[in-house]
C-alpha positions in Angstrom: -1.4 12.7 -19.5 1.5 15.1 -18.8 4.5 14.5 -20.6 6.6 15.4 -17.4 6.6 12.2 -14.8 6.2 12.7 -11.4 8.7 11.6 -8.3 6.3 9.4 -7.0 6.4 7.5 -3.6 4.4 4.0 -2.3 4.5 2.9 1.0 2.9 -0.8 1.2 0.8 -1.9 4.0 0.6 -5.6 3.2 -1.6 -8.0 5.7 1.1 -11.0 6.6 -1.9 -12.9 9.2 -2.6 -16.3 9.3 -5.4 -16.1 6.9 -3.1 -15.0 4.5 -1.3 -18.4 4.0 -3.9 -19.9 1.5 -2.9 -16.7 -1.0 1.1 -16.4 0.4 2.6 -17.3 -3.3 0.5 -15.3 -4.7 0.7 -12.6 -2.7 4.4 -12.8 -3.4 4.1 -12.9 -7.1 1.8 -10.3 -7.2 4.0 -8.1 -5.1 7.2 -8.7 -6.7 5.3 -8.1 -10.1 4.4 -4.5 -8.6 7.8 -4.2 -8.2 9.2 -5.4 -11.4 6.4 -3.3 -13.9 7.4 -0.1 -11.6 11.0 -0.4 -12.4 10.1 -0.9 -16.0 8.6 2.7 -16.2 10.8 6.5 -16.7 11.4 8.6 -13.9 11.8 8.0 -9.8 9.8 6.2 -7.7 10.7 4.6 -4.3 8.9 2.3 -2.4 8.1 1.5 1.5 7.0 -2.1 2.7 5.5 -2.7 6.0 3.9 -6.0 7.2 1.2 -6.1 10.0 -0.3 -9.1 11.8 -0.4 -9.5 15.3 2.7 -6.1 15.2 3.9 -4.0 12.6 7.1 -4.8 10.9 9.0 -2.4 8.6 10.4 -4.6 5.8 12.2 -1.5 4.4 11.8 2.5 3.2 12.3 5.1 0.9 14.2 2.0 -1.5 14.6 3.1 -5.0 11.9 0.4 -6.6 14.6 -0.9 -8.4 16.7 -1.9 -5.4 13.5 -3.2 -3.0 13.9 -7.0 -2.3 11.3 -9.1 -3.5 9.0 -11.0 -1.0 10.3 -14.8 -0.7 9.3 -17.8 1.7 12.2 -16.3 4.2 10.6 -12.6 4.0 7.2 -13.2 4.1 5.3 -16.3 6.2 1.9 -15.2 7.3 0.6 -15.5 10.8 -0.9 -14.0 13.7 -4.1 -11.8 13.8 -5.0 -8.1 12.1 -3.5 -5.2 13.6 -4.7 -3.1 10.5 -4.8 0.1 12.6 -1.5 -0.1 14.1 -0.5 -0.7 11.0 -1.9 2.1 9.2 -0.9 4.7 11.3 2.7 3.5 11.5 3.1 3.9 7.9 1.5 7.2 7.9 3.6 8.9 10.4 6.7 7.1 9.3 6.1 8.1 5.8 5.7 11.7 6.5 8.9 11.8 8.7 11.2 9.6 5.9 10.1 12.6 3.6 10.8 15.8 6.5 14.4 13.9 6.1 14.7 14.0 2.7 16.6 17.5 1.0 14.1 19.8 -1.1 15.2 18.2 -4.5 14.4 14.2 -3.0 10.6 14.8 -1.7 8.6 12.9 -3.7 5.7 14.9 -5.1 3.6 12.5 -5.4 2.7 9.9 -2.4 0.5 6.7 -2.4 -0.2 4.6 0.3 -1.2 1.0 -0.4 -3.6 -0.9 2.0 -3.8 -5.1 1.1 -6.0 -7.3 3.7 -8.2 -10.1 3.6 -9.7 -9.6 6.9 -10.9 -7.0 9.0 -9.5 -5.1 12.1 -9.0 -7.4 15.0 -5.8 -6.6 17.7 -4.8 -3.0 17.4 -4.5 -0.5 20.1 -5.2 2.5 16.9 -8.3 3.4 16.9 -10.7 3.8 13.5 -11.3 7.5 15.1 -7.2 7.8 14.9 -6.5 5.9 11.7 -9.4 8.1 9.9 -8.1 11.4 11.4 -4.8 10.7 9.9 -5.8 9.3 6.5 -7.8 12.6 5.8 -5.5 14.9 7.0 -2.7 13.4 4.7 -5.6 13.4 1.5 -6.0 17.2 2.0 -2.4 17.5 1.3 -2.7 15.4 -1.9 -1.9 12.0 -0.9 -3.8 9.1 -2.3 -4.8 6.0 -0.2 -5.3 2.7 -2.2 -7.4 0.1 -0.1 -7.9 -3.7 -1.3 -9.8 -6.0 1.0 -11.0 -9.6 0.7 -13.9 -10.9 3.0 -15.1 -7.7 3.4 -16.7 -4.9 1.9 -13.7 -2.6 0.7 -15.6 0.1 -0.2 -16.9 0.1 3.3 -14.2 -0.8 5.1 -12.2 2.1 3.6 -14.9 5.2 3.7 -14.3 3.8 7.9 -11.0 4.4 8.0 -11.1 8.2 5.7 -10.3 6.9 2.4 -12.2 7.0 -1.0 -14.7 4.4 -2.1 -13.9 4.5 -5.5 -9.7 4.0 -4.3 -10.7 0.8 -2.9 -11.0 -3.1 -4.7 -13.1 -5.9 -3.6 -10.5 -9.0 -4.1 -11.1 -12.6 -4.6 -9.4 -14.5 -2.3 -7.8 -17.0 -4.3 -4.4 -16.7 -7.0 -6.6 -15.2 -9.6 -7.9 -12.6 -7.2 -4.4 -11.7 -5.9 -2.6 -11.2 -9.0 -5.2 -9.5 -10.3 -5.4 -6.5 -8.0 -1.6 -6.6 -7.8 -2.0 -5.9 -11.2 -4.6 -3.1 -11.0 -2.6 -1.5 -8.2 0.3 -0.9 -10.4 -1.7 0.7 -13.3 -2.8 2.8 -10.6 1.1 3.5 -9.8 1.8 4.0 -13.1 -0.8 6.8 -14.1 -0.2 8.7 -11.1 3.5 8.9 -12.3 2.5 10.1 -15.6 -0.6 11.9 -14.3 -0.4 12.8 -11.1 -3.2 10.5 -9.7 -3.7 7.4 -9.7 -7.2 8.0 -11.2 -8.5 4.9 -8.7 -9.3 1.6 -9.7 -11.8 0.9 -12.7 
């Protein structure tokens, strides 16, 4: 690993649907562990959350970690369907224009996008065909998209949508399950940091 760390950005792309309320504290934990291990480590990283179930909701953007709220029973409370494409998409073109505003010296030069669902596509007005133009225009310019489904084939799921297999993490969907690909997720943060990529999930 390089000594130097790397400015780093994650934008968060977290399914809040109804089928999501069996894992909620979980989900929470997990999530506010993400938050807590990132702030732990040297060097800047800011962080994007957006919700999606029926719409899109940004939570917040471009936070330093260390200042991003943690999910709670008043922030998060799944319901609704899966409007994973509208979701994606948003993210993607909001990230890119948070970063156009940002001086020279405040781009992040690194930038991972983090995809959590446990079901598949179900009410967007996105496209696949739009969602997987996007996603691998943004990958030739170096960005990294991180895809974790449950009741689903991830792997799958994710080449459909332009992103790697081996970037993408089949979860169980129970506590375990959840806190365990939180966990995953931010050793993946944490190497691309210190690396420059997050290397993928092993």
């Amino acid at each position: 690993m390089q000594e130097k760390s790397h400015d780093t950005h994650v934008t968060f792309v977290l399914d809040a649907s109804g089928s999501m309320r069996t894992i909620e504290d979980d989900t929470r934990e997990g999530f506010n562990g993400f938050l807590h291990d990132q702030t732990e480590e040297e060097g800047d990283a800011t962080v994007s959350l957006y919700q999606f179930d029926t719409e899109v909701e940004l939570v917040y953007q471009y936070l330093p970690v260390g200042n991003a709220d943690e999910l709670d029973r008043g922030n998060y409370t799944p319901s609704g369907t899966t409007a994973l494409h509208d979701a994606l998409k948003r993210a993607i073109v909001e990230a890119q224009e948070g970063i156009d505003d940002l001086p020279d010296r405040k781009k992040p030069e690194k930038v991972i996008v983090v995809t959590l669902t446990d079901g598949k596509e179900n009410s967007s007005v996105t496209s696949a065909e739009e969602v997987r133009e996007r996603v691998e225009g943004k990958r030739k310019e170096g960005w990294e998209f991180l895809f974790i489904g449950a009741n689903q084939d991830a792997a799958l799921t994710a080449k459909s949508m332009g992103m790697a297999a081996d970037k993408s993490l089949d979860m169980q969907h129970s506590g375990k399950g959840t806190r365990e690909v939180y966990m995953s997720t931010s050793q993946c943060g944490s190497r691309a940091r210190w690396a420059g990529t997050t290397l993928g999930y092993t």
